[in-house]
C-alpha positions, 0 to 999 in steps of 0.5 A: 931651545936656545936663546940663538934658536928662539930669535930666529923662529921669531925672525922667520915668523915676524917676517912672514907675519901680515900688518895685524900681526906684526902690530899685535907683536909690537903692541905685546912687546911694548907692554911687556917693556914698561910692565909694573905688575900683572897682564891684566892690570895693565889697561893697554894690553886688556884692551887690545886683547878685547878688540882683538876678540871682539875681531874674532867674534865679528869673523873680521879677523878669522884667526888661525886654527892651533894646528896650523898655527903650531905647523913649521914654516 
């Protein structure tokens, strides 16, 4: 997939995405930004992916099921 096509499959989904996610994107791209080594030597996003989890688990955020996830738009 090209580079051209990559941007407008996430132009299309930041788009359509809700608050949370769109929160979630920028907390993701942000860390990526300043990263200085591995994931999850990075105290930011290891905490974030917990209280994300710890939404699922509580069923206060109700994911998204991988084949809807990965269905087109």
């Amino acid at each position: 997939m090209t580079v051209t096509a990559i941007r407008q499959k996430l132009y299309e989904y930041i788009k359509e995405a809700d608050d949370k996610q769109v929160k979630a994107f920028y907390t993701i791209i942000t860390m990526c930004e300043n990263e200085s080594g591995e994931w999850w030597e990075n105290e930011k996003m290891v905490e974030e992916l917990k209280a994300q989890d710890a939404d699922m688990d509580s069923g206060k955020d109700p994911g998204v099921l991988w084949q809807d996830a990965k269905q087109p738009y």
